[in-house]
Residue, then its C-alpha position, 0 to 999 in steps of 0.5 A: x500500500x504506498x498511495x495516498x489513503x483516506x477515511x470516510x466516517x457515516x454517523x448514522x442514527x442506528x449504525x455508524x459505517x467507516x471505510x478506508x479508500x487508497x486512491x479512490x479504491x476501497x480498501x475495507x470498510x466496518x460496521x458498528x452500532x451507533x453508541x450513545x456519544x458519536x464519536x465514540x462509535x465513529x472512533x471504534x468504527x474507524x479502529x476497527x477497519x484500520x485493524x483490518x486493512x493493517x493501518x495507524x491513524x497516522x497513516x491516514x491522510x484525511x477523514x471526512x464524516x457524514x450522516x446525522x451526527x458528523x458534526x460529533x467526530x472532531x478528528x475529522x477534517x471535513x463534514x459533508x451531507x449526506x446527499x452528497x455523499x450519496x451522490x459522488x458514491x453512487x457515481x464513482x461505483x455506477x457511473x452510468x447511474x442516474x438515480x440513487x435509493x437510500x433507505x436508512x434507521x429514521x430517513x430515506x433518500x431519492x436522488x437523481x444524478x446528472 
């Protein structure tokens, strides 16, 4: 693993989701019921798929958050909506997709992509 290697952390209502990508490939990602205070089930999901793909914080070049509460991970360089994130996610892995489906704990998204 030598390119660069950053984080996504979704903090949802019920689960909280981190994924590791290495030049805007997917290395692995966790899962893990969202705890009572955010960041500490977005620490936990972020150690655990760290653990998997063998990998420090330090080796980490950028976090981003999302979802309900990605205001509560302050280790996070940058908070993004979850539409967005919806969006550029569903483009990277389908791009000839035009609409995304997401059915969550507490909210659903509908999104057209152009």
């Amino acid at each position: 693993m030598s390119g660069v290697k950053v984080a996504g952390i979704d903090v949802g209502s019920l689960n909280t989701k981190a994924v590791i990508l290495e030049d805007d490939t997917p290395l692995d990602y966790s899962i893990v019921t969202t705890a009572d205070i955010a960041e500490v089930a977005a620490e936990e999901a972020l150690s655990h798929v760290l653990l998997k793909v063998g990998l420090g914080k330090e080796d980490i070049s950028y976090i981003v958050s999302t979802g309900v509460q990605r205001k509560e991970v302050p280790f996070a360089q940058a908070y993004r909506s979850t539409v967005l994130c919806l969006a550029r996610g569903a483009h990277q892995l389908f791009p000839t997709g035009r609409t995304v489906v997401d059915v969550g704990a507490e909210n659903s998204y509908a999104i057209r992509i152009n």
